[in-house]
Backbone as CSV, one residue per row, in Angstrom:
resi,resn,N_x,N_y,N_z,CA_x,CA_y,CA_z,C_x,C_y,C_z
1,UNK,0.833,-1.211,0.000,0.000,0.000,0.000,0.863,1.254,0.000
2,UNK,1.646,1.003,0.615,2.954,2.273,0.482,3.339,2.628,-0.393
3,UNK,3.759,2.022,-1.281,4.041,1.869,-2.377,3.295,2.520,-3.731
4,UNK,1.831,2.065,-3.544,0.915,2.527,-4.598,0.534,3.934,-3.951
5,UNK,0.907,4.508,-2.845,0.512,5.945,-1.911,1.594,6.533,-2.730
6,UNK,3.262,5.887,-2.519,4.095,6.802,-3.463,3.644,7.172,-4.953
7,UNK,3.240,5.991,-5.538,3.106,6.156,-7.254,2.218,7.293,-7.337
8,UNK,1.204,7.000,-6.495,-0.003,8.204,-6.723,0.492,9.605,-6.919
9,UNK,0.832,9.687,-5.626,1.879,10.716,-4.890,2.315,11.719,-6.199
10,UNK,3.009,10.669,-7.253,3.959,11.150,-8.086,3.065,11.606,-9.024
11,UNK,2.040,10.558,-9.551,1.474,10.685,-10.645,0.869,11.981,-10.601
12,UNK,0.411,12.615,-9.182,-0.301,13.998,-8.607,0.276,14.960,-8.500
13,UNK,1.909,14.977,-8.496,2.530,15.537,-8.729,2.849,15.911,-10.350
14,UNK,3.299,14.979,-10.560,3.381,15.101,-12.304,1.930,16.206,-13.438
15,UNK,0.637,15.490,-12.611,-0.249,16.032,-13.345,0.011,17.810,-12.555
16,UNK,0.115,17.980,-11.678,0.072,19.306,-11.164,0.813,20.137,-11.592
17,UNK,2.274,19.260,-12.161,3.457,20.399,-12.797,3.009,20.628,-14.415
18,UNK,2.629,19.606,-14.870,2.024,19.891,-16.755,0.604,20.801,-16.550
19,UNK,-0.366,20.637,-15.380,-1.554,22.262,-15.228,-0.642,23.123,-14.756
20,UNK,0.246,23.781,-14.130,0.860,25.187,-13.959,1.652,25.162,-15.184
21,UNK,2.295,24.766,-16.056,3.117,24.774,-16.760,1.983,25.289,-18.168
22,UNK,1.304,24.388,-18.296,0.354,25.044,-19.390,-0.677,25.852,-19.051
23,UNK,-0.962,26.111,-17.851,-1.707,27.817,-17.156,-0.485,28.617,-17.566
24,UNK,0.797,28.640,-17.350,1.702,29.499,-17.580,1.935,29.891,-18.869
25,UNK,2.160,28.970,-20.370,1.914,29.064,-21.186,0.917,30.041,-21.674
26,UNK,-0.847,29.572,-20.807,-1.393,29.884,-21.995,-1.711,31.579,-21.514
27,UNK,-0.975,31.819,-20.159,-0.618,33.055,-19.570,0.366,34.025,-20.425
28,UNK,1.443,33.489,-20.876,2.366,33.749,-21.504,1.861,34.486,-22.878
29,UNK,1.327,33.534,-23.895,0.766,33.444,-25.055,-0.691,35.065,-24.937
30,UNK,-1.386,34.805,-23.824,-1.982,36.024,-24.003,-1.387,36.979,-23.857
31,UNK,-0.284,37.247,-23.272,0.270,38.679,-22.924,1.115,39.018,-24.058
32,UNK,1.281,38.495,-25.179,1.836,38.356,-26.369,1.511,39.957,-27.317
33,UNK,0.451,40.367,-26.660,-0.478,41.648,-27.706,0.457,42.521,-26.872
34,UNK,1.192,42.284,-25.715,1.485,43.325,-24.810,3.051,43.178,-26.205
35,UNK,3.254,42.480,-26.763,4.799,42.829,-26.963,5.148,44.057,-27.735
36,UNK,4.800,45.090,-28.324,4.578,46.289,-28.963,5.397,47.075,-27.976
37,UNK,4.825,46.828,-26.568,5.278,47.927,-25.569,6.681,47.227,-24.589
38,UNK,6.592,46.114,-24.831,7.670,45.194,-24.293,8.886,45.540,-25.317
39,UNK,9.163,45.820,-26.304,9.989,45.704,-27.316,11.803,45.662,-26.954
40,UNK,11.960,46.584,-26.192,13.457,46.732,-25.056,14.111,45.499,-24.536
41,UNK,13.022,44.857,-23.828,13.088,43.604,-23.343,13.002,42.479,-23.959
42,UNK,12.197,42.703,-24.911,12.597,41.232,-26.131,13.790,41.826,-26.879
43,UNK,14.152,42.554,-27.214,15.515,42.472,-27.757,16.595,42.410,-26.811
44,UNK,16.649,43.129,-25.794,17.607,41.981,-24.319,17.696,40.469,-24.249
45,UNK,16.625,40.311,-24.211,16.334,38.925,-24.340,16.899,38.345,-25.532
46,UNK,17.013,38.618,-26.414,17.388,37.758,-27.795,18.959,37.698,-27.799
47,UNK,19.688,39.403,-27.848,21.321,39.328,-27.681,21.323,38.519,-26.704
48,UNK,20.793,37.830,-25.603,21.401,37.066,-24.858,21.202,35.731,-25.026
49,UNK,19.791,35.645,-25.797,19.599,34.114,-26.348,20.839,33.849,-27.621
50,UNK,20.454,35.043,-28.522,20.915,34.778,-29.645,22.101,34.999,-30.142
51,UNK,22.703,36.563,-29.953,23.991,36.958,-29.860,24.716,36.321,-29.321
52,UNK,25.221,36.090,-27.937,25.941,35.746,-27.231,26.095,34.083,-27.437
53,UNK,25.254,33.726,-28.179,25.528,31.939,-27.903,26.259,31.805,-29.393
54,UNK,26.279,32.840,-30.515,26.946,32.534,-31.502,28.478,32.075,-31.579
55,UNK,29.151,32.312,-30.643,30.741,31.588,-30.808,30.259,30.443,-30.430
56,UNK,30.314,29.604,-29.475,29.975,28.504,-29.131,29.272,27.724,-30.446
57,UNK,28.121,28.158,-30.708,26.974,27.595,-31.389,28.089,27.690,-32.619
58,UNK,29.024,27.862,-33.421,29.586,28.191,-34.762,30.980,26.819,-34.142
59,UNK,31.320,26.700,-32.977,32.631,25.775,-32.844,31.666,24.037,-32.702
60,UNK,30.563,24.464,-32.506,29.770,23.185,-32.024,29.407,22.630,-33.057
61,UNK,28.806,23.635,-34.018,28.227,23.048,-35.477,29.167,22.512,-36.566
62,UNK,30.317,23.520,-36.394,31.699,23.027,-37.087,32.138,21.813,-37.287
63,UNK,31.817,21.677,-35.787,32.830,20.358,-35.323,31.913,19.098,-35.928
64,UNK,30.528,19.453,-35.691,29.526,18.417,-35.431,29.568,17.743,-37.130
65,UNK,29.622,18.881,-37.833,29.645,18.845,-39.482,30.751,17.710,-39.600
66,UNK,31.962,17.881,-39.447,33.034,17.223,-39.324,33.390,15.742,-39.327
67,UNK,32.698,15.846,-37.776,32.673,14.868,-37.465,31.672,13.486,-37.970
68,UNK,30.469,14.631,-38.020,29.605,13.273,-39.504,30.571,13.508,-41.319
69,UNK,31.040,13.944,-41.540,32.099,13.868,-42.693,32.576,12.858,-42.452
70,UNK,33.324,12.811,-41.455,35.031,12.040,-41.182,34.172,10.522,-40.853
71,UNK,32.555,10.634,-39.828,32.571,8.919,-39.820,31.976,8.456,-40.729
72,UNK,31.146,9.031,-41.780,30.257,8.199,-43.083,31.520,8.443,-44.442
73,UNK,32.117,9.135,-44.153,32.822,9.087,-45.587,33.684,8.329,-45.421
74,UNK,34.776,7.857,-44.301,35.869,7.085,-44.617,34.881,5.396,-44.489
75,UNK,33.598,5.391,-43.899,32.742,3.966,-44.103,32.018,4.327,-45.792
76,UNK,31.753,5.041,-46.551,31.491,5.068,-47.621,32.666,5.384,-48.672
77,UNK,33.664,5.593,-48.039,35.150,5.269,-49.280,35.257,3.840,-49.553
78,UNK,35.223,2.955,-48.257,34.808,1.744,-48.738,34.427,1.047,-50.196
79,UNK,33.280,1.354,-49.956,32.383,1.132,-51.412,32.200,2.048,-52.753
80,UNK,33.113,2.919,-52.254,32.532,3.922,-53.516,32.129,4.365,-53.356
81,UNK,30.994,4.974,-52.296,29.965,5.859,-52.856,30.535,7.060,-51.918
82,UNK,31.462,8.242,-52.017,31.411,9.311,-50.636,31.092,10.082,-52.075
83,UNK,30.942,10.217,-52.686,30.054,11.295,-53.399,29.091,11.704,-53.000
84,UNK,27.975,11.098,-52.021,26.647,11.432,-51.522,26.788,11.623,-50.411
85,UNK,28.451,12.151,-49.900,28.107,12.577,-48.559,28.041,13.762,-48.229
86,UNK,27.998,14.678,-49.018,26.820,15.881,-48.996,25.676,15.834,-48.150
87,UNK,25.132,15.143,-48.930,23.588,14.697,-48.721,23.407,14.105,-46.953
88,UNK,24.015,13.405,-46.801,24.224,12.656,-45.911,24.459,13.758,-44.238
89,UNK,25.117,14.900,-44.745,25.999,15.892,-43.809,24.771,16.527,-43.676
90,UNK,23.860,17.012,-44.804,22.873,18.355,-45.108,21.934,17.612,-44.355
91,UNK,21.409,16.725,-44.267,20.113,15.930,-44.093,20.457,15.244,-42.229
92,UNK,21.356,15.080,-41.990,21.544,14.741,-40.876,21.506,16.249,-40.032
93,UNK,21.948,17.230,-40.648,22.588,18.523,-39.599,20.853,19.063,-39.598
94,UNK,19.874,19.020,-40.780,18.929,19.489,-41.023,17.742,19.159,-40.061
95,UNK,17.745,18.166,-40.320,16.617,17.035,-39.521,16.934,16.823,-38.349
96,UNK,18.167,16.564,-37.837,18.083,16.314,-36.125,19.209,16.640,-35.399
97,UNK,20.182,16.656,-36.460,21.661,17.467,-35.468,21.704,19.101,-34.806
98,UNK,21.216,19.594,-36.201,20.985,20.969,-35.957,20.280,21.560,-34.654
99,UNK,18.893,20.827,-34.760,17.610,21.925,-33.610,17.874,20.825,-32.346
100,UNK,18.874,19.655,-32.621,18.897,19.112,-31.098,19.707,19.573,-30.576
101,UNK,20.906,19.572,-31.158,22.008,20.225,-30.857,22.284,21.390,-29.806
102,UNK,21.789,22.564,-30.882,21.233,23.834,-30.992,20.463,23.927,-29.678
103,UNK,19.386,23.339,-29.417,18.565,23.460,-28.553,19.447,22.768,-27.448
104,UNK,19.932,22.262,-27.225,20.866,21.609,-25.955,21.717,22.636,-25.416
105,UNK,22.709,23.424,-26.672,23.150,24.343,-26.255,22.496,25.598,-25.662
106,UNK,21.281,26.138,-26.346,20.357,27.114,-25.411,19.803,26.846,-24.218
107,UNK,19.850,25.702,-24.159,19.137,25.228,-22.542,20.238,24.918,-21.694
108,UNK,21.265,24.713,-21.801,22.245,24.653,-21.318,23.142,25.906,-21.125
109,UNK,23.043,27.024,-21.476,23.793,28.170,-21.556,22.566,29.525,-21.038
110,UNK,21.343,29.852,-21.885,20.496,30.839,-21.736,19.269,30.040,-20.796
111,UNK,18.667,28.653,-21.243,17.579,28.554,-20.357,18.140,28.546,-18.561
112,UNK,19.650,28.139,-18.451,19.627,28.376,-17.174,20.202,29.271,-16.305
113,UNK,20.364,30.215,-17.141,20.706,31.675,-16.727,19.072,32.361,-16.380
114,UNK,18.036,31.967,-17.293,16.787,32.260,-17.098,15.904,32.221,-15.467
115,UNK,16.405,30.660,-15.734,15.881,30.274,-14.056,16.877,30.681,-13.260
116,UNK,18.055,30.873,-13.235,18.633,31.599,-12.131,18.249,32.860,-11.861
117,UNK,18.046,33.917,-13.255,17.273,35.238,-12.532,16.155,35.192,-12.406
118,UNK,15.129,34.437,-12.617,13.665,34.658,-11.883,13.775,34.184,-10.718
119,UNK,14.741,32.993,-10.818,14.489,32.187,-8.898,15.404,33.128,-8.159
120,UNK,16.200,33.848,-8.021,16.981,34.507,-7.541,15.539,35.925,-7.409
121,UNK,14.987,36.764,-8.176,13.571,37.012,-7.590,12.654,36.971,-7.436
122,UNK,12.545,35.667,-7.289,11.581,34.870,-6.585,12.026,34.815,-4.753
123,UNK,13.219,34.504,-4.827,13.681,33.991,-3.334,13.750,35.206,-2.916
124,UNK,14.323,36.541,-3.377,14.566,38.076,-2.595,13.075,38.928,-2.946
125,UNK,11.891,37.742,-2.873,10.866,39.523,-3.104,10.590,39.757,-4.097
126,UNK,11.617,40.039,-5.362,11.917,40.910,-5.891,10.109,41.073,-6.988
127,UNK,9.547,39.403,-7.285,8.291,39.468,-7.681,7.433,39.724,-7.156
128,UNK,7.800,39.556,-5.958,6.371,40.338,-4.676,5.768,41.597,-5.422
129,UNK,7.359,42.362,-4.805,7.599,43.514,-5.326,7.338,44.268,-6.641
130,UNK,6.962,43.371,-7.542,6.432,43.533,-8.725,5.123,43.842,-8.537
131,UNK,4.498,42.616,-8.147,2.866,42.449,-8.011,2.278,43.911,-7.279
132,UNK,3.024,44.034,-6.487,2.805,45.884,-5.786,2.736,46.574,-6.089
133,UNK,3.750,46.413,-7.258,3.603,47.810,-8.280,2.676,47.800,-9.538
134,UNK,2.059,46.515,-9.386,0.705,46.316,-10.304,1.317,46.015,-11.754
135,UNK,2.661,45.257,-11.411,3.040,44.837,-12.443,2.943,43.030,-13.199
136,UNK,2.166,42.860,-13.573,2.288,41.481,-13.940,3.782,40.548,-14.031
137,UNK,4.166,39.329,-12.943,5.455,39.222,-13.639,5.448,38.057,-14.811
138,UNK,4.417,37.657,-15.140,4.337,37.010,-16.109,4.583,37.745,-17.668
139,UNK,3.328,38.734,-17.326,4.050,39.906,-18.889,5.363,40.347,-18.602
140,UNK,5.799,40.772,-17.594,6.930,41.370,-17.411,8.308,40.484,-17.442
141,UNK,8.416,39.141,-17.007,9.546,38.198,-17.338,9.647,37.241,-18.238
142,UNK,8.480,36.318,-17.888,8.149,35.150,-19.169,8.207,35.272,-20.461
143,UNK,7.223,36.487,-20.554,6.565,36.993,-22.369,7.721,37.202,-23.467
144,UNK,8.504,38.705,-22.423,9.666,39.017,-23.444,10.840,37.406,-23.684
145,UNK,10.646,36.696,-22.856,11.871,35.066,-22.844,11.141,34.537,-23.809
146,UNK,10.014,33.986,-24.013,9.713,33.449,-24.576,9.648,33.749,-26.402
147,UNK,9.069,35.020,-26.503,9.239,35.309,-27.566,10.631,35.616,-28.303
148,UNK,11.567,35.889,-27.346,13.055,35.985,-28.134,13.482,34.470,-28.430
149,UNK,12.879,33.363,-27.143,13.167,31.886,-27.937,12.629,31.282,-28.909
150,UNK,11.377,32.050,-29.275,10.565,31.531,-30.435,11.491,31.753,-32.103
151,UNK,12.169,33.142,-31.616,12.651,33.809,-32.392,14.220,33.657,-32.545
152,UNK,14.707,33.152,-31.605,16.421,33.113,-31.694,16.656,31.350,-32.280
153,UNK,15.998,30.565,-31.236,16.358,29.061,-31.550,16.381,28.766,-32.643
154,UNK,15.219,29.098,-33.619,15.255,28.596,-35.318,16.525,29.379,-36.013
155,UNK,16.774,30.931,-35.812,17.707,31.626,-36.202,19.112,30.991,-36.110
156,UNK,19.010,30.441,-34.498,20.856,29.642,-34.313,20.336,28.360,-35.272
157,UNK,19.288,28.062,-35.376,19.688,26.133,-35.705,19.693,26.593,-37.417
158,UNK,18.996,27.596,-38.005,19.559,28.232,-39.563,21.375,28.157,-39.640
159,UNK,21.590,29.205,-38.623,22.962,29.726,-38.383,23.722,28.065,-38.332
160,UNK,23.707,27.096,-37.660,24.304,25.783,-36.978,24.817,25.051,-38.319
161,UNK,22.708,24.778,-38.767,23.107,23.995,-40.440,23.953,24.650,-40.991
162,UNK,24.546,25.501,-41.643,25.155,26.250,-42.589,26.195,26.346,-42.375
163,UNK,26.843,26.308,-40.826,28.765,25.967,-40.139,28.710,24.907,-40.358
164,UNK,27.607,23.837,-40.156,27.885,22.105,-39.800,28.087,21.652,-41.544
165,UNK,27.019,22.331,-42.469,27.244,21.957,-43.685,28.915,22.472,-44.334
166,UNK,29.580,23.387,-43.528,31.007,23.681,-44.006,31.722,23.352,-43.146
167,UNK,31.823,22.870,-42.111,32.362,21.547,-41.859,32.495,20.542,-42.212
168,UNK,31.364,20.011,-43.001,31.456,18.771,-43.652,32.330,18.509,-44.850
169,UNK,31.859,20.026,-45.813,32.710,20.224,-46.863,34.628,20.182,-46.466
170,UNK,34.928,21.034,-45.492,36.017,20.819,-44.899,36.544,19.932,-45.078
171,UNK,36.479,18.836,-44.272,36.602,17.954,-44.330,36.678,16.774,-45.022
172,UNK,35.918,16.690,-46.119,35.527,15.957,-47.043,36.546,16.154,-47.931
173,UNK,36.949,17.455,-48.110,38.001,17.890,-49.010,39.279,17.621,-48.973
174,UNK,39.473,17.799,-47.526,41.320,17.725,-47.067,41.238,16.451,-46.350
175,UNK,40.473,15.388,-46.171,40.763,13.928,-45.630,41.157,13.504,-47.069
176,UNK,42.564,12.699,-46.526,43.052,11.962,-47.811,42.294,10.728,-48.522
177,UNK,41.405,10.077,-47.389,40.895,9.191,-47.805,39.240,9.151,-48.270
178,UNK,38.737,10.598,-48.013,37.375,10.859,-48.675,37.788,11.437,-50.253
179,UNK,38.410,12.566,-49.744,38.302,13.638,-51.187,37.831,13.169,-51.953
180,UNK,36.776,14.459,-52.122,35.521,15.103,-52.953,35.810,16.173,-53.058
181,UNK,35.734,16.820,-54.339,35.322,18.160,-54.533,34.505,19.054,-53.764
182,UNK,34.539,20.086,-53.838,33.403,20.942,-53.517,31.977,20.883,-54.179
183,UNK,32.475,21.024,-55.209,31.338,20.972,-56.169,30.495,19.703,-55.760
184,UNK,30.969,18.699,-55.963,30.994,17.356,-55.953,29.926,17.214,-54.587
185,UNK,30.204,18.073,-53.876,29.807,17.705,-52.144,28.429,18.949,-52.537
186,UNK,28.560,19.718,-52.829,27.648,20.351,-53.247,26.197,20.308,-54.077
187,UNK,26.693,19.637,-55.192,25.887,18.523,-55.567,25.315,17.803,-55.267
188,UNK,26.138,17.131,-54.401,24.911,15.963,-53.624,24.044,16.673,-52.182
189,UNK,24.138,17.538,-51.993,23.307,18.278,-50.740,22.300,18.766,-51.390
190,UNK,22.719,19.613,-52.902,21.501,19.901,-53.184,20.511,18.894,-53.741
191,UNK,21.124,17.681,-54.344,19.517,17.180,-54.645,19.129,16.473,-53.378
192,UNK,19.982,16.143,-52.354,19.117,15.582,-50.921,18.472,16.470,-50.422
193,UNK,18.936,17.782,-50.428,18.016,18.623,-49.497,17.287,19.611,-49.896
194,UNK,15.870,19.063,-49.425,14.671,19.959,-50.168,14.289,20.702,-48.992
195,UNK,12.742,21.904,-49.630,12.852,22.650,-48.881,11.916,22.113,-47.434
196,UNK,11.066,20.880,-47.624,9.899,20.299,-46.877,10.959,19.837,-45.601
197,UNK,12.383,19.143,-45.762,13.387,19.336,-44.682,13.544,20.209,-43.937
198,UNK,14.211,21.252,-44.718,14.444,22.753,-44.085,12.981,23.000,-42.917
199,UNK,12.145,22.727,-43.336,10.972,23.158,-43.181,10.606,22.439,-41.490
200,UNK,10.813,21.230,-41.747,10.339,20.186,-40.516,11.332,20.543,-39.389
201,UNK,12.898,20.642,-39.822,13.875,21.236,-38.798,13.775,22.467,-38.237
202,UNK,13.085,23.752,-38.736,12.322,24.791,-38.663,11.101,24.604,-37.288
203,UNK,10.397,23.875,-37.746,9.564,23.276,-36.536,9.795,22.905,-35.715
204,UNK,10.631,21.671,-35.682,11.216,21.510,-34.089,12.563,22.449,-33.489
205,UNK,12.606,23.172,-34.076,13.732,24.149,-33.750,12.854,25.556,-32.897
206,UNK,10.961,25.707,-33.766,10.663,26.597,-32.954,10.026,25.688,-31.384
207,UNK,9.246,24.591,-31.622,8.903,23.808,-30.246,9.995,23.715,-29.599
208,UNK,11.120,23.360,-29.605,12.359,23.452,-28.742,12.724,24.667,-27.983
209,UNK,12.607,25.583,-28.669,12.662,26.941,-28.341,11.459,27.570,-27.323
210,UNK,10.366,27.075,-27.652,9.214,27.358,-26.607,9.088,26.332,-25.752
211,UNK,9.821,25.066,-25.624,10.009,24.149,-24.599,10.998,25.048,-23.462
212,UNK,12.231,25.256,-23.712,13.261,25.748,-22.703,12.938,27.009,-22.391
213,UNK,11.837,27.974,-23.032,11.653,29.242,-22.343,10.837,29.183,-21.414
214,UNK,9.560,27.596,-21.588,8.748,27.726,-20.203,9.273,26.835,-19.449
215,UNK,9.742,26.117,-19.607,10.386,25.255,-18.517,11.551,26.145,-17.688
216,UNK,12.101,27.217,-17.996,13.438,27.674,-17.379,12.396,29.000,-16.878
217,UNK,11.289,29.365,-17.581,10.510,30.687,-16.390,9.124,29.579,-15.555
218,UNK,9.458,28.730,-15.775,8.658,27.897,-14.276,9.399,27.046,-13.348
219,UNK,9.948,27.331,-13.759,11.130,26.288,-12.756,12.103,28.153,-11.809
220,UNK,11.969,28.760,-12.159,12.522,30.004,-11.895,11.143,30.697,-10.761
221,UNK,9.952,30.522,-11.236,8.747,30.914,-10.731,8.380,30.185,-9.381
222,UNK,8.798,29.061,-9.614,9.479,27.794,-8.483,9.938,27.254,-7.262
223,UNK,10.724,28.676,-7.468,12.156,28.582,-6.558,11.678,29.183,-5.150
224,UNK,12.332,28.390,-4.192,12.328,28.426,-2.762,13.149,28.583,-2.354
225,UNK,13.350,28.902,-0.697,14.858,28.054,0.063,16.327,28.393,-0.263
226,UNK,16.222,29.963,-0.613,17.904,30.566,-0.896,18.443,29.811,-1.953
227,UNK,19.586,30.273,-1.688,20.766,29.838,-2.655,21.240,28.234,-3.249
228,UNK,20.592,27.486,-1.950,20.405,25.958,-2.906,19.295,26.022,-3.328
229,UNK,18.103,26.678,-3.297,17.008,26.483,-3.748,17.224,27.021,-5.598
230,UNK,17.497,28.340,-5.593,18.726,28.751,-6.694,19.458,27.784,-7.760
231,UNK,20.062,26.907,-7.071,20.930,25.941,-7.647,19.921,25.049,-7.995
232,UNK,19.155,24.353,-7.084,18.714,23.201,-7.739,17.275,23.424,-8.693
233,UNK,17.175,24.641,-8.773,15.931,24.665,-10.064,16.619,24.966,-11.348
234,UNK,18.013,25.809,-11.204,18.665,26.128,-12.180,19.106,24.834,-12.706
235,UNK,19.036,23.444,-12.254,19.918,22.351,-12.629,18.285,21.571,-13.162
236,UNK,17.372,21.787,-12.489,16.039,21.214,-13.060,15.389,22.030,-14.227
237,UNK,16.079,22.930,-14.211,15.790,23.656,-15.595,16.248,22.706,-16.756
238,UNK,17.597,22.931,-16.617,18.155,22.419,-17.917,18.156,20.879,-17.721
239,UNK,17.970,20.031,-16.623,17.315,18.803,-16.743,16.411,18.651,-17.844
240,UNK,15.107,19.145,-16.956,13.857,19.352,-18.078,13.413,19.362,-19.043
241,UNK,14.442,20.523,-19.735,14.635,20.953,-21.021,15.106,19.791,-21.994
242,UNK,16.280,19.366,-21.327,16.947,18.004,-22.293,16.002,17.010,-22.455
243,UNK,15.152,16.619,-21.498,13.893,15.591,-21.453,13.365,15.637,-22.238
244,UNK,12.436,16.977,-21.801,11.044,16.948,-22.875,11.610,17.639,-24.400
245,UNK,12.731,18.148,-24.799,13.290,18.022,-25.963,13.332,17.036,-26.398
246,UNK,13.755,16.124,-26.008,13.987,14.320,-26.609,13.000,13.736,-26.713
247,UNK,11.978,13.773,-25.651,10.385,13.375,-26.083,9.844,14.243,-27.312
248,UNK,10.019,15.500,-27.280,9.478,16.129,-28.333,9.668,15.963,-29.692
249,UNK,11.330,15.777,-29.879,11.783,15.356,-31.015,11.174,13.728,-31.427
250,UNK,11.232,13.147,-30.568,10.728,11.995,-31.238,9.068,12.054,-31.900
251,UNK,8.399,12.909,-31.125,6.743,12.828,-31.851,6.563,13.827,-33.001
252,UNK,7.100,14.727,-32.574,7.679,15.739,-34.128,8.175,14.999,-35.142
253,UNK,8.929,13.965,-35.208,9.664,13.630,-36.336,8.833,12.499,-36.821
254,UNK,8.392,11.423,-36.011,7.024,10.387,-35.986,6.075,11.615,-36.959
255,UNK,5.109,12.761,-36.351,4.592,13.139,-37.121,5.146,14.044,-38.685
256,UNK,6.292,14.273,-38.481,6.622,15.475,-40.168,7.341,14.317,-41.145
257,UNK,7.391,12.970,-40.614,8.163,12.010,-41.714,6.760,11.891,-42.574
């Protein structure tokens, strides 16, 4: 009986965090008409989503390009075929390297900088203090985060494909045992990659992006108990994020195949 008291326990828990999480959302989403007058703050919000993660996000995609070069082409020198590993680089970085990637790195770098400054005022007041001044902190913190992630995540995972696809070329070129042309590598990306790709990676690049902005301003909204309280939502942030990214990607891709 203990036992089935815990499961419950959890299951009541679980359902309680997906109703505040999508009350928060659909909180979020209305205050959306407010962004006209928010405008300051969504562009804060973005140089820090978007700007600032570009070195990183350009050594990550590089590499990532690369590194699918260097392992399908020296297994397709084999047989002959590294001519199509274009295709192979474009379609992998497109479809799931890119917006997972991408999105790992924003939740890992901006979503938990997010929950550290809301839970940080959360724990000092500082939203009390809001509500006093008849300020919503939902329009006032969530709205502008969210909409710069709607707006930055697809932008880096554009930005990602396009280093990872010249990485690949890189590579492809100066390994002694692939070399391919440019052209050659070029060629084969463009007839693999159409625009209904582009398109589906686009999508889960923006759900990814509106995954880690509410999960890192509710987990921030959250926060209790000082400075470990601080720490450990900032670490359940980007927990979270990696989760229900990986669940997400899988029913996204189940549905856009």
């Amino acid at each position: 009986m203990g036992a089935l008291e815990r499961v419950g326990k959890r299951v009541l828990a679980f359902n309680e965090i997906v109703g505040e999480m999508l009350m928060l959302l659909g909180q979020t989403v209305w205050f959306f008409r407010e962004a006209p007058r928010n405008l300051q703050s969504i562009f804060t919000q973005m140089a820090i989503i978007g700007y600032e993660t570009l070195p990183i996000a350009s050594v990550m995609a590089f590499f990532v390009g690369m590194v699918l070069a260097l392992q399908t082409g020296v297994e397709l020198q084999k047989y002959g075929t590294q001519n199509i590993i274009g295709g192979i680089v474009g379609l992998s970085m497109v479809r799931e390297l890119g917006p997972v990637m991408t999105s790992f790195l924003v939740a890992g770098r901006a979503g938990s900088a997010m929950a550290a400054e809301i839970g940080v005022m959360k724990v000092y007041e500082e939203i009390d203090a809001l509500k006093t001044l008849d300020i919503n902190p939902v329009r006032y913190l969530a709205m502008p985060r969210l909409i710069a992630c709607l707006i930055c995540v697809p932008a880096l995972v554009i930005y990602a494909n396009f280093v990872g696809v010249l990485g690949g070329a890189f590579m492809s070129h100066l390994h002694p045992k692939i070399f391919i042309s440019y052209s050659t590598y070029y060629d084969s990306l463009k007839t693999a990659l159409k625009f209904k790709e582009v398109g589906a990676g686009l999508i889960k690049a923006t759900t990814f992006g509106g995954i880690i902005a509410l999960v890192a301003c509710y987990t921030g909204f959250k926060t209790s108990g000082g400075a470990r309280g601080i720490a450990q939502s900032t670490t359940r942030a980007v927990v979270m994020s990696f989760m229900l990214i990986l669940v997400a990607d899988y029913f996204l891709t189940r549905l856009l195949m």
